[in-house]
C-alpha positions as CSV (number, residue, x, y, z in Angstrom):
1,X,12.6,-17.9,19.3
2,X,13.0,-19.7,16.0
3,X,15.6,-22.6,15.9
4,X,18.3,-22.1,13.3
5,X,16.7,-24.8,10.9
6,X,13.4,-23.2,10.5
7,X,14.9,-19.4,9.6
8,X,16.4,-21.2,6.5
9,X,13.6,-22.1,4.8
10,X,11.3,-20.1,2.6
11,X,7.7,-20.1,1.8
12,X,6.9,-22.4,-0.9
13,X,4.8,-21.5,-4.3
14,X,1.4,-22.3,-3.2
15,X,-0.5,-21.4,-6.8
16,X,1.3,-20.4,-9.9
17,X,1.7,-16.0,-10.5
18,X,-1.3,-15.5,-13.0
19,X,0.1,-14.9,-16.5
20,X,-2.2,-12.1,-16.7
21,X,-0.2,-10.0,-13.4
22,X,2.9,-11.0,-15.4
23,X,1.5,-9.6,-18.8
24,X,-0.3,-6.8,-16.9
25,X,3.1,-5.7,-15.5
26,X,5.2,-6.4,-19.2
27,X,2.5,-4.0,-20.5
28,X,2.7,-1.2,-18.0
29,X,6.8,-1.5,-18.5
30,X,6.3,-1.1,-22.4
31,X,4.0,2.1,-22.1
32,X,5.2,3.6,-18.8
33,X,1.3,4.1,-18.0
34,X,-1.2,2.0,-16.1
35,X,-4.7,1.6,-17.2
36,X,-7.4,2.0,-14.0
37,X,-11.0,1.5,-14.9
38,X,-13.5,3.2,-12.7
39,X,-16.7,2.0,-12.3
40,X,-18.2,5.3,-11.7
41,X,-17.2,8.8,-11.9
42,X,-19.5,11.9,-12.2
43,X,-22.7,9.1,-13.1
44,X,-20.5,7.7,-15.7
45,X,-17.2,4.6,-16.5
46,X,-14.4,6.1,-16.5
47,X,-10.8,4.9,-17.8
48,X,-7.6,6.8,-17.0
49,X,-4.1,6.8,-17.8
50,X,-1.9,7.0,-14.3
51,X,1.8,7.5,-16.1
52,X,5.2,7.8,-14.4
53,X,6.4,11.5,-13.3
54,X,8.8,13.1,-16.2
55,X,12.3,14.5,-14.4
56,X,10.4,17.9,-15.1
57,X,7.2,17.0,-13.1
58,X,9.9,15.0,-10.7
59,X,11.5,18.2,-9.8
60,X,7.9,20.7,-10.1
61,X,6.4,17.6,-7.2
62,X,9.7,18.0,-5.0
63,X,9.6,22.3,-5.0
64,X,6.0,21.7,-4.0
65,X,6.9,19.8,-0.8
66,X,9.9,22.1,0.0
67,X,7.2,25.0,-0.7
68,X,4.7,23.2,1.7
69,X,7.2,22.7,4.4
70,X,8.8,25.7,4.4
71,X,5.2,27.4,4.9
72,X,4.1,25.0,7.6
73,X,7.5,25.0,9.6
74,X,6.3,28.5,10.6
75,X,3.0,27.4,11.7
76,X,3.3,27.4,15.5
77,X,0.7,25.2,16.0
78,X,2.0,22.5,13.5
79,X,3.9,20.0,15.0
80,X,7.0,17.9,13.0
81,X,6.7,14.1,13.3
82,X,9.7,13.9,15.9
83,X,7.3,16.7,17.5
84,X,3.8,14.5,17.3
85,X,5.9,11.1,17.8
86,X,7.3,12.6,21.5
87,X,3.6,14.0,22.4
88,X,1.8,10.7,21.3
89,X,4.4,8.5,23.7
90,X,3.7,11.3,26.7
91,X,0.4,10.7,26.4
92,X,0.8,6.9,25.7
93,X,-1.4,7.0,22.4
94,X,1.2,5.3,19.8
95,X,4.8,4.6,22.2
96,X,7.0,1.6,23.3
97,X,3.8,-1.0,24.0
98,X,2.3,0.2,20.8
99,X,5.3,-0.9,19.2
100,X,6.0,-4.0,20.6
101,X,2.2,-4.8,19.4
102,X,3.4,-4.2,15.7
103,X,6.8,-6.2,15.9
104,X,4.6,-9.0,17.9
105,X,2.4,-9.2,15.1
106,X,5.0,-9.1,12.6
107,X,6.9,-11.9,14.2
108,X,3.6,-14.3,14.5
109,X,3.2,-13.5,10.6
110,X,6.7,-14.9,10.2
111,X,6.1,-18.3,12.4
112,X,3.3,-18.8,10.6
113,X,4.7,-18.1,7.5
114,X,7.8,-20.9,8.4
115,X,5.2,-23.4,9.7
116,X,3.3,-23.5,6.3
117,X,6.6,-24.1,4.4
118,X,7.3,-26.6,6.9
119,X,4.2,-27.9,6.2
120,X,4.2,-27.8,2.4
121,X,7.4,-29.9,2.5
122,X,4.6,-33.0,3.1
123,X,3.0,-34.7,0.7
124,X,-0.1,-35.1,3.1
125,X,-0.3,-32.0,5.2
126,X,-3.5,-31.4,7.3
127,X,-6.1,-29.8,5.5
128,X,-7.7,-28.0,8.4
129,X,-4.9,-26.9,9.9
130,X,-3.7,-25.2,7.1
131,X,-6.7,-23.4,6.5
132,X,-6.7,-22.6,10.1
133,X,-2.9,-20.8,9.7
134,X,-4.5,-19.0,6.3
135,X,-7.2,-17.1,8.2
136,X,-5.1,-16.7,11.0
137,X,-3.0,-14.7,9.0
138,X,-5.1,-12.9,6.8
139,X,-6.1,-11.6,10.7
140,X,-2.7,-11.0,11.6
141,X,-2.1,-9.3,8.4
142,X,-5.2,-6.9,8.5
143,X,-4.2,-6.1,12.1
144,X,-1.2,-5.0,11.2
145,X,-2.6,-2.9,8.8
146,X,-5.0,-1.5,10.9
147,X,-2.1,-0.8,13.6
148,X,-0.2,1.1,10.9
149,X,-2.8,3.0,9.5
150,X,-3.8,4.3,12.3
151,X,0.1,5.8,13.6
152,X,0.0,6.7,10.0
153,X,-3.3,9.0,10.2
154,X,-1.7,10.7,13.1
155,X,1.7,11.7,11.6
156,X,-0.4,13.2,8.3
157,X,-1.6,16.4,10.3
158,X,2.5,17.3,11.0
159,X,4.6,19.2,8.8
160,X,6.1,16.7,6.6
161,X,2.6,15.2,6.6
162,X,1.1,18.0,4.9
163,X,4.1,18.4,2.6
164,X,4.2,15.0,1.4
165,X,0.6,15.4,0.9
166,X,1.0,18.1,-1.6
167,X,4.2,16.4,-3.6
168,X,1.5,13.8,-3.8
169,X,-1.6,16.3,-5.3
170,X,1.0,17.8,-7.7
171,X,1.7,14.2,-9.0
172,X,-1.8,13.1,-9.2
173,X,-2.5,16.3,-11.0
174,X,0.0,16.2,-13.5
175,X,0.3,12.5,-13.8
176,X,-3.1,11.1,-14.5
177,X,-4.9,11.5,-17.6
178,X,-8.1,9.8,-20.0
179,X,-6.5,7.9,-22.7
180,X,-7.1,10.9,-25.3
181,X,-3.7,12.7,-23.3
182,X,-5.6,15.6,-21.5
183,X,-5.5,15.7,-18.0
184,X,-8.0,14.3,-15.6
185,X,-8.6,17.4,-14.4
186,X,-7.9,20.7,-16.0
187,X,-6.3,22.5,-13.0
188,X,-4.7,21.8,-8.9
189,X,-8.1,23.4,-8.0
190,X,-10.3,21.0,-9.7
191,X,-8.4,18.2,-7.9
192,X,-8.6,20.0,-4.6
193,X,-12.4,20.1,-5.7
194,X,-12.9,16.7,-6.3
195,X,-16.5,15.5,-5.0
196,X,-16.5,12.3,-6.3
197,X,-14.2,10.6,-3.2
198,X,-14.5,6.7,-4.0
199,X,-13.0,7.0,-7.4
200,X,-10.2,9.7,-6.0
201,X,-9.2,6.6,-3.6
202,X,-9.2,4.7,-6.2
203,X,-7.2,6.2,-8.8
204,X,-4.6,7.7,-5.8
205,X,-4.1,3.9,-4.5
206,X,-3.5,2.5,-7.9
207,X,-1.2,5.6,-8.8
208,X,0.9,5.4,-5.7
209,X,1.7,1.3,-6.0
210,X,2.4,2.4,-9.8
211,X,5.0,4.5,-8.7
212,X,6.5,2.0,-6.7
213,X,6.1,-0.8,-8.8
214,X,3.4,-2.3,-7.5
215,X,0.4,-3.2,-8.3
216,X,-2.9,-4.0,-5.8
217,X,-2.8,-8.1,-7.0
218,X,0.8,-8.0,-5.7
219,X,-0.4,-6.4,-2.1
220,X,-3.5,-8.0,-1.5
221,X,-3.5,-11.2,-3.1
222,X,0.5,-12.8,-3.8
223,X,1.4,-13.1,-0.4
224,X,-1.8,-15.6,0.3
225,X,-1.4,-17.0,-3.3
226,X,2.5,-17.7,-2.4
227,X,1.9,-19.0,1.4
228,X,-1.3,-21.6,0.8
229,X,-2.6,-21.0,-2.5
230,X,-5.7,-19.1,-4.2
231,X,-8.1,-20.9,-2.2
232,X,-9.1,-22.6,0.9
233,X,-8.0,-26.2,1.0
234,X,-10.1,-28.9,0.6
235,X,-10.4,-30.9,3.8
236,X,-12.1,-34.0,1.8
């Protein structure tokens, strides 16, 4: 358990926010669209437009996942989350320890988190042993991830999972577009055709954190940049 001292203080500013996120953000504000370059897409660059749902495509997005669900809350052999989450604890795949694993981990992020700051507060903290805590939770971190992900992959093959899938395509289809205005690709069935995966990970990733306000420096690399700075200390 944490003593009452340590839950009141907060991580400390290891590095200074890059005026460039800041600007990158102002920017995407301003135009309501975020620029993603690809490196490669069909042999060539490619630079699209990911811009936020109108109320119109809002509400075109939301019929599509009542649509889907309706349609797959037939299927007999299509199981609802509550379904799948009941069946993976029966069978002791994702339940109660699995859990526990996930809040462990969580917790352990947190001490570590709280021991840095405490840390910070010094003039002369040790060198190693705060690179030690940064790797440790850069571990922690992807674990948790990885924990995540995986009860994640499980729940997509249920009835909301399908039909939050397809709110998703509809948005991706109407949403993202080369900086001319037309549409990435002409129709739903040229998205559902897409070959060229890497860059369809790509572009969906950045367009879901857009829509959420996020961008992929905030996720991957703040929290590290806010706990013990951009790089590794020096232990000279």
């Amino acid at each position: 358990m944490l003593d009452t001292e340590s839950q009141k203080i907060e991580p400390k500013l290891g590095d200074e926010i890059p005026e460039s996120w800041t600007k990158q953000s102002e920017l995407e504000i301003k135009n309501r669209y975020r620029i993603v370059d690809v490196e490669s897409y069909k042999g060539e660059p490619l630079t699209v437009h990911i811009h936020h749902p109108t109320h119109g495509e809002e509400i075109l997005a939301s019929d599509a996942y009542s649509k889907t669900y309706s349609k797959y809350l037939k299927d007999k052999d299509l199981m609802s989350k509550k379904e799948m989450d009941k069946i993976l604890k029966e069978k002791e795949i994702w339940g109660d320890a699995e859990e526990a694993i996930v809040e462990n981990t969580r917790e352990r992020m947190r001490d570590v988190e709280l021991t840095v700051a405490k840390m910070r507060k010094k003039d002369n903290f040790n060198r190693a042993t705060m690179n030690r805590y940064r790797k440790e939770w850069i571990e922690l971190r992807e674990k948790l991830h990885t924990l995540l992900t995986e009860h994640q992959t499980i729940l997509s093959n249920t009835v909301e999972g399908k039909a939050e899938d397809e709110e998703r395509q509809v948005k991706l289809f109407l949403c993202v577009r080369k900086p001319d205005g037309t549409r990435l690709w002409e129709t739903e069935k040229d998205l559902e055709a897409e070959q060229e995966r890497t860059p369809l990970t790509q572009i969906m990733r950045e367009a879901v954190l857009f829509w959420m306000g996020l961008t992929s420096e905030i996720i991957d690399e703040l929290p590290i940049k806010m706990l013990f700075g951009g790089e590794e200390e020096s232990e000279n």
